[in-house]
N, CA, C and O of each residue as an XYZ file, in Angstrom:
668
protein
N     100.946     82.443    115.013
C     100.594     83.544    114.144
C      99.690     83.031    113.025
O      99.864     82.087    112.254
N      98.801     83.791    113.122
C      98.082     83.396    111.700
C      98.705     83.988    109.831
O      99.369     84.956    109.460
N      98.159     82.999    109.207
C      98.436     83.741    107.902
C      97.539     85.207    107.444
O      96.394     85.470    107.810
N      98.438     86.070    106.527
C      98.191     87.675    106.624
C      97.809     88.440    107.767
O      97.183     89.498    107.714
N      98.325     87.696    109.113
C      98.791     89.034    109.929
C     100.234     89.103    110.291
O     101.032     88.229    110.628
N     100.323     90.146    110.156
C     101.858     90.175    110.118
C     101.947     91.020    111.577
O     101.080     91.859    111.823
N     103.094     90.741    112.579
C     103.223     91.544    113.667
C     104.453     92.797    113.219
O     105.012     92.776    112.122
N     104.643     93.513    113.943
C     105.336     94.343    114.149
C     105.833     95.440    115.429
O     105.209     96.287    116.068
N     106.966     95.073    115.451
C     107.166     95.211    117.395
C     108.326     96.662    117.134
O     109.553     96.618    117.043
N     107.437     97.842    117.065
C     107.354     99.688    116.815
C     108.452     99.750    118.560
O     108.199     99.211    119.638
N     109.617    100.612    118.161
C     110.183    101.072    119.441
C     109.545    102.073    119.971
O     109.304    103.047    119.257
N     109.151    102.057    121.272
C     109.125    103.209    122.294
C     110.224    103.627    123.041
O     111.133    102.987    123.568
N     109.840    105.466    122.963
C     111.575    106.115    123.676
C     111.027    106.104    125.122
O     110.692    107.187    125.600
N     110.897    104.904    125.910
C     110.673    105.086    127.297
C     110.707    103.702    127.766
O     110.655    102.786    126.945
N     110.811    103.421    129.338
C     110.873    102.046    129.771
C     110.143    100.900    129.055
O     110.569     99.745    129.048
N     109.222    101.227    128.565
C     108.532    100.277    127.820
C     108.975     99.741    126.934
O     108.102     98.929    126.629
N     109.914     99.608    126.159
C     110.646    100.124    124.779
C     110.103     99.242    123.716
O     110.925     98.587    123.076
N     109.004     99.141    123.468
C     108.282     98.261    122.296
C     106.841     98.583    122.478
O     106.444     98.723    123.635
N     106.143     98.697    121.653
C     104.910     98.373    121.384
C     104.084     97.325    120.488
O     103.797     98.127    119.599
N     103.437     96.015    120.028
C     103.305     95.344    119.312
C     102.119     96.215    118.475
O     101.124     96.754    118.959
N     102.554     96.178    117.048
C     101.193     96.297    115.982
C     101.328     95.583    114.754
O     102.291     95.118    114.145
N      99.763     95.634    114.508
C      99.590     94.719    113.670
C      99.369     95.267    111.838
O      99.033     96.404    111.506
N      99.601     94.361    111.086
C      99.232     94.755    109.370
C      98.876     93.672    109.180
O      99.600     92.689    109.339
N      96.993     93.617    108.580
C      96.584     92.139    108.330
C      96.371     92.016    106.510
O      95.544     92.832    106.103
N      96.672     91.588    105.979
C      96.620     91.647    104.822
C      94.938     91.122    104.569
O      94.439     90.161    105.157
N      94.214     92.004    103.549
C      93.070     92.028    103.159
C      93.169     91.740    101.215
O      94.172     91.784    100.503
N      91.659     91.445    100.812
C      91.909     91.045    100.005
C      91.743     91.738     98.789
O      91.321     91.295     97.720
N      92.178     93.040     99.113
C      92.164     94.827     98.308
C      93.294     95.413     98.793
O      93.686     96.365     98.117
N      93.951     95.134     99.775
C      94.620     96.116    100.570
C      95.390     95.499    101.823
O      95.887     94.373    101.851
N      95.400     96.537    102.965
C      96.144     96.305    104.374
C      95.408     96.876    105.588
O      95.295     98.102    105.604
N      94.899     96.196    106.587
C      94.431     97.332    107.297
C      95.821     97.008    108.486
O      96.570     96.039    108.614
N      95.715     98.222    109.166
C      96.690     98.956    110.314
C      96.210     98.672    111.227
O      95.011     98.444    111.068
N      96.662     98.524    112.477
C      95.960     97.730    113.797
C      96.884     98.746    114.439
O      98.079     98.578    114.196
N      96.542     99.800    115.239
C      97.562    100.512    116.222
C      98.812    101.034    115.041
O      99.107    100.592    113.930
N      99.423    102.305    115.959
C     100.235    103.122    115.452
C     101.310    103.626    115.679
O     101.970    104.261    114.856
N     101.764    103.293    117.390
C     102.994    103.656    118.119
C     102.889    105.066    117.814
O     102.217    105.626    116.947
N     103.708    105.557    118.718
C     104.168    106.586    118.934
C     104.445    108.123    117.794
O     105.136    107.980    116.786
N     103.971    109.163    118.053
C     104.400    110.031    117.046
C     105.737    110.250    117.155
O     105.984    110.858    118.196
N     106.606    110.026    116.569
C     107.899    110.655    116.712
C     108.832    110.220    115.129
O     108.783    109.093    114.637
N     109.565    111.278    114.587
C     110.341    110.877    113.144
C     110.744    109.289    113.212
O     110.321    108.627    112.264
N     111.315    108.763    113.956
C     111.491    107.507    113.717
C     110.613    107.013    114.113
O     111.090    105.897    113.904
N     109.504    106.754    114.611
C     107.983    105.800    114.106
C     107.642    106.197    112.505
O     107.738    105.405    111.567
N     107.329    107.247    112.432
C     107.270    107.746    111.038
C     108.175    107.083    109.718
O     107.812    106.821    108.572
N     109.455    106.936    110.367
C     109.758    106.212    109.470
C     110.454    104.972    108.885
O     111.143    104.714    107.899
N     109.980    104.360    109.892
C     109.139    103.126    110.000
C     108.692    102.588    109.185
O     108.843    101.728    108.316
N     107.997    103.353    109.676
C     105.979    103.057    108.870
C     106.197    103.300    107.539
O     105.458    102.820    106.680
N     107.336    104.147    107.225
C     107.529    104.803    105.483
C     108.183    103.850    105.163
O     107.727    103.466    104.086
N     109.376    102.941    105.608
C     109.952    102.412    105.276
C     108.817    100.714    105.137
O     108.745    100.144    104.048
N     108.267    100.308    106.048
C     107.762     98.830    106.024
C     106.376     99.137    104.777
O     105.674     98.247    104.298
N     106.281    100.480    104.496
C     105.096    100.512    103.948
C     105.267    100.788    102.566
O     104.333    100.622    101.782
N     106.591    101.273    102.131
C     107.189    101.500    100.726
C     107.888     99.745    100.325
O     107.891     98.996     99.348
N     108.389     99.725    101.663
C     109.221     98.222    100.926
C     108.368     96.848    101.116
O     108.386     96.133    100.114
N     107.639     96.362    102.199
C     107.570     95.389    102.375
C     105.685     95.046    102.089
O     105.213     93.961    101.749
N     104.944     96.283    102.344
C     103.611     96.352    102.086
C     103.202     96.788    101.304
O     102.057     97.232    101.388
N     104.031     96.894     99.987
C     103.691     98.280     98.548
C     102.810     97.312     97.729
O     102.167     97.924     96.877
N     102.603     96.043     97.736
C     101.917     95.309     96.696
C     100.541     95.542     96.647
O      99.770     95.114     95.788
N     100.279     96.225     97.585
C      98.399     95.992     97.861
C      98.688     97.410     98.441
O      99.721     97.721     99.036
N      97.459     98.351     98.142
C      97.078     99.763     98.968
C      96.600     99.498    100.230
O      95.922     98.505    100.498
N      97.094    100.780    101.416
C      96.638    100.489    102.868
C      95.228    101.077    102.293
O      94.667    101.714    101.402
N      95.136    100.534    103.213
C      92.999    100.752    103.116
C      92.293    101.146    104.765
O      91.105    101.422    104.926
N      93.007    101.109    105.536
C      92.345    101.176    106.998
C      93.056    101.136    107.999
O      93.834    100.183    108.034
N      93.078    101.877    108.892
C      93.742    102.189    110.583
C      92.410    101.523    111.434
O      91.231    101.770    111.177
N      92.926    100.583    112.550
C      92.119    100.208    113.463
C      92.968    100.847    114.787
O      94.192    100.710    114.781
N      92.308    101.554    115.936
C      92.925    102.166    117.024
C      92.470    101.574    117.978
O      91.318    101.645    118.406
N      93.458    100.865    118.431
C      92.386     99.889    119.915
C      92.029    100.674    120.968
O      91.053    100.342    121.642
N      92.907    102.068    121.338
C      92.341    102.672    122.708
C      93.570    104.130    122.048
O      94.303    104.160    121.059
N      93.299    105.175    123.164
C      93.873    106.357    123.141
C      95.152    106.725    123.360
O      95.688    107.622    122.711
N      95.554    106.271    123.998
C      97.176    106.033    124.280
C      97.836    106.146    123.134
O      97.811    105.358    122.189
N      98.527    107.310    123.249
C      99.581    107.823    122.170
C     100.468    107.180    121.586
O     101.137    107.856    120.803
N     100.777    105.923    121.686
C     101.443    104.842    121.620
C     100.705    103.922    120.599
O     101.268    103.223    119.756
N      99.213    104.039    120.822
C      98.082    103.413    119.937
C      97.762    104.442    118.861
O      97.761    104.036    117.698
N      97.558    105.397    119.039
C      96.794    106.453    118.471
C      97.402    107.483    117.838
O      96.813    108.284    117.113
N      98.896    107.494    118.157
C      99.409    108.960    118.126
C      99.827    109.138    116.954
O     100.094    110.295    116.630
N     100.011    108.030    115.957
C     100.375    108.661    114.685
C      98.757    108.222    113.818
O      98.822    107.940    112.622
N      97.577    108.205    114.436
C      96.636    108.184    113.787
C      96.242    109.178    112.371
O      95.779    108.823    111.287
N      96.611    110.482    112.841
C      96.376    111.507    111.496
C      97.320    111.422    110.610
O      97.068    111.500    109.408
N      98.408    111.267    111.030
C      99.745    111.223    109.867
C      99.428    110.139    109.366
O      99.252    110.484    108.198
N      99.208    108.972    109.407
C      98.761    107.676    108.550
C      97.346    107.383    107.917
O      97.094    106.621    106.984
N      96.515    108.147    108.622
C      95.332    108.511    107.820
C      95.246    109.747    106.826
O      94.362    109.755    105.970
N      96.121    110.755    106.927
C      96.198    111.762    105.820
C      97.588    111.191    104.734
O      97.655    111.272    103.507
N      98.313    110.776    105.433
C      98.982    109.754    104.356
C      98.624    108.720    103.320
O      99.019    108.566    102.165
N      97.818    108.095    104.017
C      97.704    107.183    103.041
C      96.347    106.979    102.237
O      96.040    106.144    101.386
N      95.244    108.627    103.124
C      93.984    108.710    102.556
C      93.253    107.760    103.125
O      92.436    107.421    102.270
N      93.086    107.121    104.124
C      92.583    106.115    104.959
C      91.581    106.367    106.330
O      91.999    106.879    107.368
N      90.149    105.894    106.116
C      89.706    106.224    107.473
C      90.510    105.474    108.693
O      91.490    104.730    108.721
N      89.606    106.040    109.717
C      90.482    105.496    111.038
C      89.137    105.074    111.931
O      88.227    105.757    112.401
N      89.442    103.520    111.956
C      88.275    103.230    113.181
C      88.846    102.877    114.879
O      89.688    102.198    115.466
N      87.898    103.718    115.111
C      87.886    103.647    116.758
C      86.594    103.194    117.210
O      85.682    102.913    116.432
N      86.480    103.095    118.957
C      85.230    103.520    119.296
C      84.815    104.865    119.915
O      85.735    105.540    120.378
N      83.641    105.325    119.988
C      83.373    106.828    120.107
C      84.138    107.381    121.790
O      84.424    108.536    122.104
N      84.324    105.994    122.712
C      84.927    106.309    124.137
C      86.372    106.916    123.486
O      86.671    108.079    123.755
N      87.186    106.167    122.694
C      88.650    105.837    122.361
C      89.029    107.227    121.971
O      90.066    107.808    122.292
N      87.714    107.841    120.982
C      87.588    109.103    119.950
C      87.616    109.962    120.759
O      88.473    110.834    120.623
N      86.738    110.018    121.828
C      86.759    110.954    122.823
C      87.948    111.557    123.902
O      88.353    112.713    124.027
N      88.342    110.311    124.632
C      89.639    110.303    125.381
C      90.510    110.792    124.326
O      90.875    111.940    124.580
N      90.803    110.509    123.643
C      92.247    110.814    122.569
C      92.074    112.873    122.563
O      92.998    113.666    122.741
N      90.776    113.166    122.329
C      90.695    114.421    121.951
C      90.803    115.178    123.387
O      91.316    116.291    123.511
N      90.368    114.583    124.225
C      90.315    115.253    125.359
C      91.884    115.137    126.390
O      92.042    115.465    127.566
N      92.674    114.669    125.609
C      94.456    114.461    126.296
C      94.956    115.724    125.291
O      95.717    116.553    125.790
N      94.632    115.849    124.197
C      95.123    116.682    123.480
C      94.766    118.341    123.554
O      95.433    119.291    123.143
N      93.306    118.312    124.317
C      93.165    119.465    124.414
C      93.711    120.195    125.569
O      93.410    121.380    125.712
N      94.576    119.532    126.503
C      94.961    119.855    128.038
C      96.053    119.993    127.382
O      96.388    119.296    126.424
N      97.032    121.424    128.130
C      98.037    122.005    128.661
C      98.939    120.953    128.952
O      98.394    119.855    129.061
N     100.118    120.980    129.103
C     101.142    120.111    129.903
C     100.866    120.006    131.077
O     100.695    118.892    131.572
N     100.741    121.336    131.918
C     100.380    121.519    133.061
C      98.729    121.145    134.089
O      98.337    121.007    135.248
N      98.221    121.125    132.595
C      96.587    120.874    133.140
C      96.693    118.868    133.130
O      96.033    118.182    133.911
N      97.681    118.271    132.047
C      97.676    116.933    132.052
C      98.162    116.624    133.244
O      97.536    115.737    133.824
N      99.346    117.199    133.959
C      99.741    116.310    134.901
C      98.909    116.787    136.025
O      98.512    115.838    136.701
N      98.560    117.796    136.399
C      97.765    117.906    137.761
C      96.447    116.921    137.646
O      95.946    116.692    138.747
N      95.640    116.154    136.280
C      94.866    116.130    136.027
C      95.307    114.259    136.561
O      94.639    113.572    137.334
N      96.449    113.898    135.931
C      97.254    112.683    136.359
C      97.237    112.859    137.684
O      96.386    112.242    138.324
N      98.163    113.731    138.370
C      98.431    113.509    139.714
C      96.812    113.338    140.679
O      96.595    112.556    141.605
N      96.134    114.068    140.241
C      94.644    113.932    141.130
C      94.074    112.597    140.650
O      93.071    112.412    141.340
N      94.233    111.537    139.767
C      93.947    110.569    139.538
C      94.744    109.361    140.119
O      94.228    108.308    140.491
N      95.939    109.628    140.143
C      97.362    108.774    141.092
C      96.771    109.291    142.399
O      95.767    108.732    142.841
N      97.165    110.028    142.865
C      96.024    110.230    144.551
C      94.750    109.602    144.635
O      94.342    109.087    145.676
N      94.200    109.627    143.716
C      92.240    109.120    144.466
C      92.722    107.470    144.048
O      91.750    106.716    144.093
N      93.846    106.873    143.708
C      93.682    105.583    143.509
C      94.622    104.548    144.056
O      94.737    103.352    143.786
N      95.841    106.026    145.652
C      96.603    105.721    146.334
C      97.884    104.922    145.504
O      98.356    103.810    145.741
N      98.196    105.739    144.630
C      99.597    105.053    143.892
C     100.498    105.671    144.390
O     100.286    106.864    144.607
N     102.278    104.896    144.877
C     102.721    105.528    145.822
C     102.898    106.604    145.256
O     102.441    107.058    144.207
N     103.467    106.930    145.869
C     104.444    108.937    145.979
C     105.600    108.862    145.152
O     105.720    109.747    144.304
N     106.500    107.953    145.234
C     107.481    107.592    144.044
C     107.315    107.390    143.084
O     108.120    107.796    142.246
N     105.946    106.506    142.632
C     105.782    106.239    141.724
C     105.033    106.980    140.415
O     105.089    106.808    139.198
N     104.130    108.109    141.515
C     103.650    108.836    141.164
C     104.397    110.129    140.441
O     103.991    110.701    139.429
N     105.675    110.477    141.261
C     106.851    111.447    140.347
C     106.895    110.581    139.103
O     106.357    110.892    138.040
N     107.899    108.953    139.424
C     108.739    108.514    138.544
C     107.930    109.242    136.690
O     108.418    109.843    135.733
N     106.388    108.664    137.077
C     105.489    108.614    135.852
C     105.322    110.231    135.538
O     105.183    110.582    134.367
N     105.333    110.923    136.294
C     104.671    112.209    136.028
C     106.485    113.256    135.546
O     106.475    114.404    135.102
N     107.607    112.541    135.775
C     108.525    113.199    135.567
C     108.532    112.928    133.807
O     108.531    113.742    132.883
N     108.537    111.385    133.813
C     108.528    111.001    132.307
C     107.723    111.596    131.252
O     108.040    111.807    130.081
N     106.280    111.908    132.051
C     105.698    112.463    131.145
C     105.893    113.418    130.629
O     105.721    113.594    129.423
N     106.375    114.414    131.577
C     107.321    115.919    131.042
C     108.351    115.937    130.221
O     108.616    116.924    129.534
N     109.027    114.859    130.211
C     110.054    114.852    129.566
C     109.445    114.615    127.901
O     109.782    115.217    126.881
N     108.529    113.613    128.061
C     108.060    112.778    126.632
C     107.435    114.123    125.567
O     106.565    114.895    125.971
N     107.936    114.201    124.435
C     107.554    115.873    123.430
C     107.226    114.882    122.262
O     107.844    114.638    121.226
N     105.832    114.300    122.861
C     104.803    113.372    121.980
C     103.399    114.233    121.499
O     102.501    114.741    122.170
N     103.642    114.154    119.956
C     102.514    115.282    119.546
C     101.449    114.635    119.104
O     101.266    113.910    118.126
N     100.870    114.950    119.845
C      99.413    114.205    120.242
C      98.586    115.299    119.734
O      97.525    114.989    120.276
N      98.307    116.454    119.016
C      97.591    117.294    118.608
C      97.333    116.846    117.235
O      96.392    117.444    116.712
N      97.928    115.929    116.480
C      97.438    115.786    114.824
C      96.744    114.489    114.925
O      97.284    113.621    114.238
N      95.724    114.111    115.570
C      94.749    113.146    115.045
C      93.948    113.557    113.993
O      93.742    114.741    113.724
N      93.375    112.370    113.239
C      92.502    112.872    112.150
C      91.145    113.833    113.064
O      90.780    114.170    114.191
N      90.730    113.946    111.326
C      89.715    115.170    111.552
C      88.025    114.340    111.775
O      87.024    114.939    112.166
N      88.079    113.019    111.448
C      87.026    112.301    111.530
C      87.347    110.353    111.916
O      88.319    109.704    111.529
N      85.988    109.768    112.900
C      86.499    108.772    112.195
C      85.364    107.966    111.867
O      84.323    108.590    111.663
N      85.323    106.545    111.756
C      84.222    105.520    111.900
C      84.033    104.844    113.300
O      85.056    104.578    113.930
N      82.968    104.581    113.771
C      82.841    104.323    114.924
C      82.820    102.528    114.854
O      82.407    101.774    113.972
N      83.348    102.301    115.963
C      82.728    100.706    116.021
C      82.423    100.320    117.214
O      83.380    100.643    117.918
N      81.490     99.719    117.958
C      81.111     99.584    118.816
C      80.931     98.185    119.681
O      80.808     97.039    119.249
N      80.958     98.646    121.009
C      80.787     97.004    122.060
C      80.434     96.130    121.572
O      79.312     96.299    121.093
N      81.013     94.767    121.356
C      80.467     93.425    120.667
C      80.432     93.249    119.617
O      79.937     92.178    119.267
N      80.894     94.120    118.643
C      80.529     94.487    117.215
C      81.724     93.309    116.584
O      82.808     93.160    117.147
N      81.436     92.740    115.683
C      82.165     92.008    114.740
C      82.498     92.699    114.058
O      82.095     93.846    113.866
N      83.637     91.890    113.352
C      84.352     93.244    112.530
C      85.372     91.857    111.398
O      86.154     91.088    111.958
N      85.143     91.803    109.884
C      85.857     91.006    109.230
C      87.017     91.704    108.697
O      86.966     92.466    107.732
N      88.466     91.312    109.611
C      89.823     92.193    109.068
C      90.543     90.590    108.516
O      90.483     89.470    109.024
N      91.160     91.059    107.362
C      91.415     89.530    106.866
C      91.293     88.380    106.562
O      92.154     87.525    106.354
N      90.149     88.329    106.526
C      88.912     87.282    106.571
C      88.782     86.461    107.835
O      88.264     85.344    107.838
N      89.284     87.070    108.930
C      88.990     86.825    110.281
C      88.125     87.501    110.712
O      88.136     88.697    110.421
N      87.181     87.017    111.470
C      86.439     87.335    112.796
C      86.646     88.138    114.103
O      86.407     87.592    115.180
N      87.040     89.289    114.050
C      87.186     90.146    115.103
C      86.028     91.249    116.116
O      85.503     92.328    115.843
N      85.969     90.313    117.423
C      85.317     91.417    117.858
C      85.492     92.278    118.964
O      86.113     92.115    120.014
N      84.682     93.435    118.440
C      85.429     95.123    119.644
C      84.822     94.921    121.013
O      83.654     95.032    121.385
N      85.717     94.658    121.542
C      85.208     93.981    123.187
C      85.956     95.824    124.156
O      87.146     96.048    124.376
N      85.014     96.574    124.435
C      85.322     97.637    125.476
C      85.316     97.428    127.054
O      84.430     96.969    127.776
N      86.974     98.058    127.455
C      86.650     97.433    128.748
C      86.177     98.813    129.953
O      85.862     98.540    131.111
């Protein structure tokens, strides 16, 4: 681990049951690396590590590595919280808005025709598509804007060297 990044291993309510994110300490502030899951207890979490353990310095920045609600999903609540832009890239920005604008019903047929054209079994294809029904992940409050960052782009978070590699 390096010095001023701090990990943080966010529960998920599903087989996965963890997500890793990051808080790198900056030299004004904190930026946010990923967001886990929308749900009251991610939320408060984040209220709790961010009142007690990160209150010395103001958050200053959300970094979203990809769309996945797990990455992304408490993007607006922590950017209207804490008054903070949110950087993505414009693919990440896009996908995120375009899961949110589909139906329950339009997501999974939209899944299942993607599990078919890429021959994933038939079991496996319920197991995922049952979970997803079940999962009441609100993916409709992303922010209203963000900053873009792009392929290859360097990026100084902590006085490290980071760069946005899209795959």
């Amino acid at each position: 681990m390096r010095p001023r990044v701090y990990w943080i291993r966010m529960p998920l309510p599903f087989a996965l049951d963890h997500i890793n994110l990051w808080v790198v300490e900056e030299e004004g502030g904190w930026t946010l690396i990923d967001t886990g899951i929308d749900t009251p207890e991610t939320r408060g979490i984040w209220t709790h590590l961010l009142e007690n353990y990160f209150s010395r310095k103001p958050v200053q920045r959300l970094i979203c590595t990809h769309h996945h609600p797990d990455h992304m999903g408490l993007s607006g609540w922590l950017t209207e919280q804490y008054k903070i832009p949110l950087y993505t890239t414009q693919r990440e920005w896009d996908a995120f808005h375009l899961w949110e604008r589909l139906d329950q019903a339009s997501l999974i047929e939209t899944m299942r025709s993607f599990y078919r054209a890429g021959d994933v079994p038939c079991a496996r294809q319920e197991s995922d598509l049952e979970r997803r029904k079940s999962l009441r992940i609100r993916e409709r409050m992303g922010p209203s804007g963000f900053s873009a960052m792009h392929d290859s782009e360097d990026m100084l978070v902590g006085g490290y060297k980071w760069q946005v590699c899209v795959g």
